[in-house]
C-alpha positions as CSV (number, residue, x, y, z in Angstrom):
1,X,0.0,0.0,0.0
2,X,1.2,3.2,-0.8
3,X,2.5,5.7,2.4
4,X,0.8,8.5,1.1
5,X,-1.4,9.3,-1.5
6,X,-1.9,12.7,-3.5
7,X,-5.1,13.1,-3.9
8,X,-7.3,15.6,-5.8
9,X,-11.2,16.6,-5.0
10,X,-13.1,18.5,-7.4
11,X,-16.0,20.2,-5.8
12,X,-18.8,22.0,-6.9
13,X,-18.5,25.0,-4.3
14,X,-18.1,25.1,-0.5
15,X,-19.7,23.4,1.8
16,X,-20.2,23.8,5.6
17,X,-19.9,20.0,6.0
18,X,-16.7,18.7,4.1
19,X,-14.7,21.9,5.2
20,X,-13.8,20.5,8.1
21,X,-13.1,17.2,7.0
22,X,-10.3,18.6,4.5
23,X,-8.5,20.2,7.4
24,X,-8.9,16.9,9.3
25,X,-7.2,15.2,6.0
26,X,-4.9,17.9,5.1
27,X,-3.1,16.9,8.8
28,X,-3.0,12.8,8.3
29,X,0.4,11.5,7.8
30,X,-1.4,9.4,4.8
31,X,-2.5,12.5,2.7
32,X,-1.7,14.8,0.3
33,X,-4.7,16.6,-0.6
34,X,-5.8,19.4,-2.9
35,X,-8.9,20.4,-3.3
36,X,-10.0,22.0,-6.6
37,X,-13.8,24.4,-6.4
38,X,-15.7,24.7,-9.7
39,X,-17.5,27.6,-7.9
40,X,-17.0,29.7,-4.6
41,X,-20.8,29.8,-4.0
42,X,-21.1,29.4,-0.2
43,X,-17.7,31.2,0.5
44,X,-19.9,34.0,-1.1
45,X,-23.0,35.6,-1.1
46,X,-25.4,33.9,-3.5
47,X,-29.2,33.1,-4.0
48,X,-30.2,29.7,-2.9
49,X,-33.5,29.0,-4.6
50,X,-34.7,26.8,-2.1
51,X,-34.2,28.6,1.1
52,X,-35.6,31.9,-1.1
53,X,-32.8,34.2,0.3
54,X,-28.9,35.1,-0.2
55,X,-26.7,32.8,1.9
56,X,-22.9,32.5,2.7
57,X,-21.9,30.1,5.7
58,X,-20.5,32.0,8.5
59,X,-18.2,29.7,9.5
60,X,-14.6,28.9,7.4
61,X,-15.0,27.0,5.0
62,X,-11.3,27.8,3.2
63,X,-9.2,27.8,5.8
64,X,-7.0,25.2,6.6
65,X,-6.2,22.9,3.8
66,X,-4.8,23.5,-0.1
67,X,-7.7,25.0,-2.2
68,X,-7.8,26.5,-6.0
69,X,-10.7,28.1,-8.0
70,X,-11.2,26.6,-11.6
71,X,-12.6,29.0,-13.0
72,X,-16.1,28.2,-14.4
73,X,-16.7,29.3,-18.1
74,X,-20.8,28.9,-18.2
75,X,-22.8,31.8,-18.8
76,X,-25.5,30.4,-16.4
77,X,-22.6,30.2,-13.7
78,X,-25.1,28.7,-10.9
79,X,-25.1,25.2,-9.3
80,X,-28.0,24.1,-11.1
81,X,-28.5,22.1,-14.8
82,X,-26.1,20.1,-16.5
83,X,-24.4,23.6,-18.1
84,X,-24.7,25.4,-14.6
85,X,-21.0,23.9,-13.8
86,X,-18.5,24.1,-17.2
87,X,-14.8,24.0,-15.6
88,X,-12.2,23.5,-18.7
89,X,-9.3,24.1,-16.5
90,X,-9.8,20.8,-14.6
91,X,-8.2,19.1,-17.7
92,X,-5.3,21.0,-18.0
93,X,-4.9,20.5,-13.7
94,X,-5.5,16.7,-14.0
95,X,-3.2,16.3,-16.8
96,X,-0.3,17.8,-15.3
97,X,0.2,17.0,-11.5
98,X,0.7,13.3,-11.1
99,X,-2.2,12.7,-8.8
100,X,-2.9,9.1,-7.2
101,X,-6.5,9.7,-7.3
102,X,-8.9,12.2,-8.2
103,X,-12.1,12.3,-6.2
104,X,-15.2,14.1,-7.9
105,X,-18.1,15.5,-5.3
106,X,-20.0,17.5,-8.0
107,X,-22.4,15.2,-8.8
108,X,-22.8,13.7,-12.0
109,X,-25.2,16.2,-13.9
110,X,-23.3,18.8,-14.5
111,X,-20.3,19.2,-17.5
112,X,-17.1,19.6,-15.0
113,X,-18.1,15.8,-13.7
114,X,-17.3,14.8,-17.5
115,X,-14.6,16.7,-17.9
116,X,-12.8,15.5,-14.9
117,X,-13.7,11.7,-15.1
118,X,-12.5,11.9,-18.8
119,X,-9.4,13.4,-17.8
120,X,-8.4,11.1,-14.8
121,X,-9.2,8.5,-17.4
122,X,-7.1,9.2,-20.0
123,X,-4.2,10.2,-17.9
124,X,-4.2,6.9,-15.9
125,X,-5.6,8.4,-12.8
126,X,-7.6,6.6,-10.1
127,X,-11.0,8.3,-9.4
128,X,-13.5,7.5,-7.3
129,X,-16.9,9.2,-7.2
130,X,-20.8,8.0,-5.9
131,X,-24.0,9.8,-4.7
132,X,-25.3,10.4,-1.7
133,X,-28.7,8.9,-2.4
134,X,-29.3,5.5,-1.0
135,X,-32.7,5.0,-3.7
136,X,-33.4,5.4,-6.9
137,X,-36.3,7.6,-6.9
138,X,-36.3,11.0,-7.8
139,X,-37.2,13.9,-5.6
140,X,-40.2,15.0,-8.1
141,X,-41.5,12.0,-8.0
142,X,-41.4,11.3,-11.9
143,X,-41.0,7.4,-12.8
144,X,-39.2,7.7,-15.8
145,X,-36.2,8.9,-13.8
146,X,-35.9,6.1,-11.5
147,X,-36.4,3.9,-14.7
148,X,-33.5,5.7,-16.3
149,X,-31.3,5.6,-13.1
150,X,-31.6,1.8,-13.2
151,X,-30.1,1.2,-16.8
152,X,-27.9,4.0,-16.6
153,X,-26.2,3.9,-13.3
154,X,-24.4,0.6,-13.5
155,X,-22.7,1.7,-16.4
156,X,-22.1,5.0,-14.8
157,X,-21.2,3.8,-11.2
158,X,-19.0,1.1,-13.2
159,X,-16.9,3.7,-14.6
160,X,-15.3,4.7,-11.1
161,X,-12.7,2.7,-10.0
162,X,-14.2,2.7,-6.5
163,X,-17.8,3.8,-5.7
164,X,-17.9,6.0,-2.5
165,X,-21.1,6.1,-0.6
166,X,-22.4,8.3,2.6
167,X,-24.9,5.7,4.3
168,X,-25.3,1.9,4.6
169,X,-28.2,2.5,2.7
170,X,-26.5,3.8,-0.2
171,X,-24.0,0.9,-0.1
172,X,-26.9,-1.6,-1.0
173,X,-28.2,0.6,-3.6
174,X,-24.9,-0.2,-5.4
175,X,-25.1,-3.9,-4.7
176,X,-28.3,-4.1,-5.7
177,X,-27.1,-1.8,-9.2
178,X,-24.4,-5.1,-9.3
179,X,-21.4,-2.5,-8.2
180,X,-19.1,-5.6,-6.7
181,X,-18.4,-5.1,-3.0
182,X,-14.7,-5.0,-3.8
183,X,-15.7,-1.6,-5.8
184,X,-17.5,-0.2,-3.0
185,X,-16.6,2.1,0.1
186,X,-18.7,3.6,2.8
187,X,-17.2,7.0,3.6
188,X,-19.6,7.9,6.3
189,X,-21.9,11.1,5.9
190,X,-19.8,13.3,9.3
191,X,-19.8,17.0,10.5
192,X,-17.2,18.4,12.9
193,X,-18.1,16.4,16.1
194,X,-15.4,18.3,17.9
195,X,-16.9,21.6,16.8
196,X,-20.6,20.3,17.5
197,X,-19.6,19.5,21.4
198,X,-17.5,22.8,22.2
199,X,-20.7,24.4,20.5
200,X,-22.9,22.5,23.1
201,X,-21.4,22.8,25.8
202,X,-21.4,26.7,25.4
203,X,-24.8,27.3,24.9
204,X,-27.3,28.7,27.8
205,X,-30.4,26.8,26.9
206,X,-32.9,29.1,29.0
207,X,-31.6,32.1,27.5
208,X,-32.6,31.0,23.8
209,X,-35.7,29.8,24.9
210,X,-36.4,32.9,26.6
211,X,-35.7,34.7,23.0
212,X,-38.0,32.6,21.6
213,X,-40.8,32.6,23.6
214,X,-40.7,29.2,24.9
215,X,-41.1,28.5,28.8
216,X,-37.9,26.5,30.4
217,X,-39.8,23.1,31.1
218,X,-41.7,22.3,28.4
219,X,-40.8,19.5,26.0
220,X,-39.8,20.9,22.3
221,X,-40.0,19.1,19.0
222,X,-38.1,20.9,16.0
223,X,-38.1,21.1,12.3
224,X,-34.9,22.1,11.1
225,X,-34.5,22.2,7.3
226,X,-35.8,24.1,4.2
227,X,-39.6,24.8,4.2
228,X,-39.9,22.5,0.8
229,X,-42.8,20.4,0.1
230,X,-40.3,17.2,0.1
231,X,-39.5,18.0,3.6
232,X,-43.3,17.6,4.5
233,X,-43.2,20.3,7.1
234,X,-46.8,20.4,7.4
235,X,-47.0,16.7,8.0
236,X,-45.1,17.4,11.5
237,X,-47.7,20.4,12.3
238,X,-50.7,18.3,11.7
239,X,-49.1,15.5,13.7
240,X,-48.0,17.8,16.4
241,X,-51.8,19.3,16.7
242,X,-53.0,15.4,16.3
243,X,-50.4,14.3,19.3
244,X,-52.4,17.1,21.9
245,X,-48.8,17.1,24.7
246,X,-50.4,19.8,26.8
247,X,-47.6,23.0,26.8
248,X,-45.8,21.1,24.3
249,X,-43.8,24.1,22.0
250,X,-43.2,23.2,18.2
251,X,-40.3,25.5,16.6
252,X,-39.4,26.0,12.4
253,X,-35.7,26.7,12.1
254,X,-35.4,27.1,7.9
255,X,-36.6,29.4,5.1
256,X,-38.7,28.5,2.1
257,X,-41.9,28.4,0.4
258,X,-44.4,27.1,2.4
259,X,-43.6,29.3,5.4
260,X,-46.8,31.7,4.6
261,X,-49.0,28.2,3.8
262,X,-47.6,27.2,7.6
263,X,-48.1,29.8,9.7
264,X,-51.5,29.9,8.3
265,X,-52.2,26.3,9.1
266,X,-51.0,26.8,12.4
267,X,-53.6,29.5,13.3
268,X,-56.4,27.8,12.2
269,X,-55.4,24.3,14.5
270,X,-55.4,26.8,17.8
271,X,-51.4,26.4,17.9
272,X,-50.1,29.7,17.1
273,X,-48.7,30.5,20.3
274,X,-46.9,27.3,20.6
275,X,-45.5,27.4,16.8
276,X,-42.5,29.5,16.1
277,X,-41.4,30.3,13.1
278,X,-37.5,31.7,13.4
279,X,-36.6,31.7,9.8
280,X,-33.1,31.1,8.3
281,X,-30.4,30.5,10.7
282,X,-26.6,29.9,9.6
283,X,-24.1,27.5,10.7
284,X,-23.1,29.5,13.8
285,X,-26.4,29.9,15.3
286,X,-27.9,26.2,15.0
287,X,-26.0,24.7,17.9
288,X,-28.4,27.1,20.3
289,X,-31.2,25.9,18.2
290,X,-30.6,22.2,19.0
291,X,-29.6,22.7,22.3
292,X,-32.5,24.5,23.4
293,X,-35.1,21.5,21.5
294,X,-35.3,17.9,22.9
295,X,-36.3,16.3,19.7
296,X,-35.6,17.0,15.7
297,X,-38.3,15.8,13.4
298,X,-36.9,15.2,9.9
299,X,-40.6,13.9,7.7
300,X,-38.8,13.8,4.4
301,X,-40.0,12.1,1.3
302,X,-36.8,12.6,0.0
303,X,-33.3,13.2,2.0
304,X,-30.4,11.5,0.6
305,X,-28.6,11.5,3.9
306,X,-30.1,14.5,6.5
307,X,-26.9,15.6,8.1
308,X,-29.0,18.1,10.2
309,X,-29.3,14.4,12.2
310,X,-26.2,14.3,13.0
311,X,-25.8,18.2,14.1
312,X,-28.8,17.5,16.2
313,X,-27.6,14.2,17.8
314,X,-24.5,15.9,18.5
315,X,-26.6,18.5,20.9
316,X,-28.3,15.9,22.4
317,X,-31.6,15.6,20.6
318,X,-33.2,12.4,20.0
319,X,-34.3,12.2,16.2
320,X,-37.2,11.2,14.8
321,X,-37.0,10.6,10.8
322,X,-39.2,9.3,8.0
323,X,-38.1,6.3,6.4
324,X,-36.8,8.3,3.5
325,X,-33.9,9.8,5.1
326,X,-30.5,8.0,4.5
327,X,-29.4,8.5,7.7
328,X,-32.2,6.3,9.7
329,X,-30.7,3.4,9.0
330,X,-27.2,4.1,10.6
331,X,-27.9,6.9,13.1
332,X,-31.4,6.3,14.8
333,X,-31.6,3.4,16.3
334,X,-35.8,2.8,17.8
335,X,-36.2,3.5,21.1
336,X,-33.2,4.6,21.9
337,X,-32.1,7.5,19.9
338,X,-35.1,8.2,18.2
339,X,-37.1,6.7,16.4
340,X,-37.9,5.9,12.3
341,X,-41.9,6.4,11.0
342,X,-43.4,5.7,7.2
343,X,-43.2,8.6,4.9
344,X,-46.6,10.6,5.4
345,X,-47.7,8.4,7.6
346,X,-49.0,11.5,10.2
347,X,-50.9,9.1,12.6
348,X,-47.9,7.1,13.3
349,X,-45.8,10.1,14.2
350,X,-48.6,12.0,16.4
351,X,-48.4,8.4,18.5
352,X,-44.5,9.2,18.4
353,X,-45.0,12.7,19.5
354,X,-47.2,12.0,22.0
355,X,-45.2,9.1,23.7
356,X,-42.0,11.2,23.5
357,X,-43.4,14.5,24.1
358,X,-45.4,13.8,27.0
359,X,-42.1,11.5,29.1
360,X,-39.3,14.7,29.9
361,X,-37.3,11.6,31.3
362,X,-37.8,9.5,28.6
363,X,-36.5,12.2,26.3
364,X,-33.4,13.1,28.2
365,X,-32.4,9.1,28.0
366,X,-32.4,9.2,24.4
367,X,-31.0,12.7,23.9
368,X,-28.0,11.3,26.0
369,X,-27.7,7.7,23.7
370,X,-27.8,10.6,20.5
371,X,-24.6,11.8,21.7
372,X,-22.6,8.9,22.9
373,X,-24.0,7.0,18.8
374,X,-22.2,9.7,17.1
375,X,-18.7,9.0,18.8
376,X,-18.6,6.6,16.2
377,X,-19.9,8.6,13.0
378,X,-17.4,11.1,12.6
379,X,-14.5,12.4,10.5
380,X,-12.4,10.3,12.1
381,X,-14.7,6.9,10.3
382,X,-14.6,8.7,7.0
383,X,-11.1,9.6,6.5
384,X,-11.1,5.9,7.3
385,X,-13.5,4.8,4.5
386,X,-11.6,7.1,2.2
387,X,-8.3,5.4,2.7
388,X,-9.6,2.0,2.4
389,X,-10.7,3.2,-1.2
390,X,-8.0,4.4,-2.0
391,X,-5.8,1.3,-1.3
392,X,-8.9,-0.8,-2.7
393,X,-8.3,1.3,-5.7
394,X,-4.3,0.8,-5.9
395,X,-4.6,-3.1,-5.6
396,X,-7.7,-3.4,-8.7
397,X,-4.8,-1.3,-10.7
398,X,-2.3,-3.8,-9.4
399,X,-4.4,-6.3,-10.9
């Protein structure tokens, strides 16, 4: 195996998440990394169209590893559509510094994906890319996308030399595609852990409830995410009505279409003084939003992974998830931390509500077994998943 391998990622733009995790890699004794952004959207101020509003992350998200800008040659020069992302210089990069491996996060519908996977190709680089989804439906529901996916995507998965995945989910998509095992590596879905507990620890929970609203001993259920119709925020509001937890408090942390159809809704079921509404919040300020809640409620009918799971796990809140969302399967474990409900299935989550809601001790319990799963889920496991590909990838060359 080799000592150290020089490895280059080509990313679509910043992202609060994998920051972190290419400081963490930039420091192991086993890595050379670069990383190479088709865009700076994130780093700055730009329009996201879900959340409806101008974001930038207020936390670092180029500091402490080695980081270029390709520039992007589209004229739509946005993150969406396959001509939203057109990066020529990737070629030239790939071509001329002798990386080991060349790991592409952008996703596969855009023009850069091509360009670089073509590149690595020809110049007898390993690359490794995957998805993050762990089903092959798509998120407007249209069948002849899933029908597509399953003809096209074991060709396409079959072009990378190893097929990295976020969830256990995701990995038995790719069997089930026929991607061999041998091909395959979970790199688990992680945020800063270290960064989530300092966070925690700092916050002064009465204090934000107080700015909220919120009395200090009630039990608090939160929605945490974009207000999209695929995150089925009003399924949570009718369930929390249905679920009747006397001075139960429901909060909306997130920005997005349906927050005028919400706040509406939650008027006319009686609840407006115990729904909250606070709008977008960045990076910075969600630790005091977890900390001050007792348990997340992701409904989902579509959420390739849910990372706000593991943010809220990591400030003690059990989670409760849809069975959509990739990260059920390896982060929420039933009756313990949280628990995992049918997609739309509102009945079934007032029950959950109203079991969890209504037992302040029972909730504590499982906020605690949140933190102490995610000791395991954390940069630390997917650096881990990315070496093993990466020496999985040097012996099929060896081959």
């Amino acid at each position: 195996m080799a000592d150290k391998f020089r490895v280059l990622f080509v990313c679509s733009h910043p992202v609060q998440y994998q920051s972190p995790i290419f400081r963490e890699m930039a420091k192991h004794p086993r890595l050379d990394i670069q990383v190479a952004y088709c865009s700076l959207q994130g780093a700055e101020p730009a329009l996201d169209p879900d959340f409806g509003i101008e974001v930038s992350w207020d936390v670092p998200v180029l500091e402490g590893y080695s980081w270029i800008n390709i520039p992007n040659k589209s004229r739509l020069r946005n993150l969406q559509g396959f001509f939203g992302l057109v990066n020529p210089g990737l070629w030239k990069l790939i071509s001329s510094v002798n990386y080991d491996a060349v790991v592409v996060l952008t996703g596969y519908v855009c023009v850069s994906f091509w360009i670089a996977l073509l590149a690595a190709k020809l110049h007898g680089r390993a690359i490794l890319f995957g998805t993050d989804a762990h089903a092959l439906a798509a998120r407007d529901g249209k069948g002849w996308k899933s029908s597509f996916k399953r003809l096209a995507w074991p060709r396409l998965f079959g072009l990378a030399d190893v097929v990295i995945v976020p969830s256990t989910r995701g990995v038995e998509m790719m069997q089930s595609l026929g991607i061999p095992d041998e091909r395959l590596a979970l790199t688990p879905y992680a945020v800063d852990n270290a960064w989530w507990n300092m966070q925690a620890e700092a916050i002064d929970r009465a204090a934000v409830r107080r700015s909220w609203g919120v009395p200090q001993d009630v039990p608090v259920a939160l929605f945490c995410a974009k207000l999209q119709p695929w995150k089925r925020p009003l399924d949570l509001l009718h369930a929390f009505a249905s679920a009747g937890v006397a001075e139960s408090h429901l909060v909306y942390a997130g920005e997005g279409a349906m927050r005028s159809e919400l706040e509406v809704s939650a008027r006319d079921l009686g609840l407006a003084e115990r729904v909250h509404f606070l709008g977008f919040r960045n990076q910075s300020q969600l630790p005091a939003v977890y900390c001050a809640s007792d348990l997340l409620v992701l409904p989902s009918e579509y959420e390739p992974f849910g990372v706000v799971v593991n943010e809220a796990m990591l400030c003690g809140c059990a989670a409760v998830v849809s069975d959509r969302v990739g990260a059920g399967r390896d982060l929420v474990k039933a009756e313990e931390s949280g628990f995992i409900f049918p997609c739309g299935d509102r009945n079934a989550l007032a029950a959950i509500l109203r079991d969890t809601l209504s037992d302040p001790n029972r909730l504590h319990r499982m906020g605690a077994n949140a933190r102490r799963r995610m000791e395991t889920w954390s940069p630390t496991e997917n650096i881990q998943g990315l070496l093993g590909a990466l020496d999985q990838s040097e012996l099929l060359a060896a081959r």
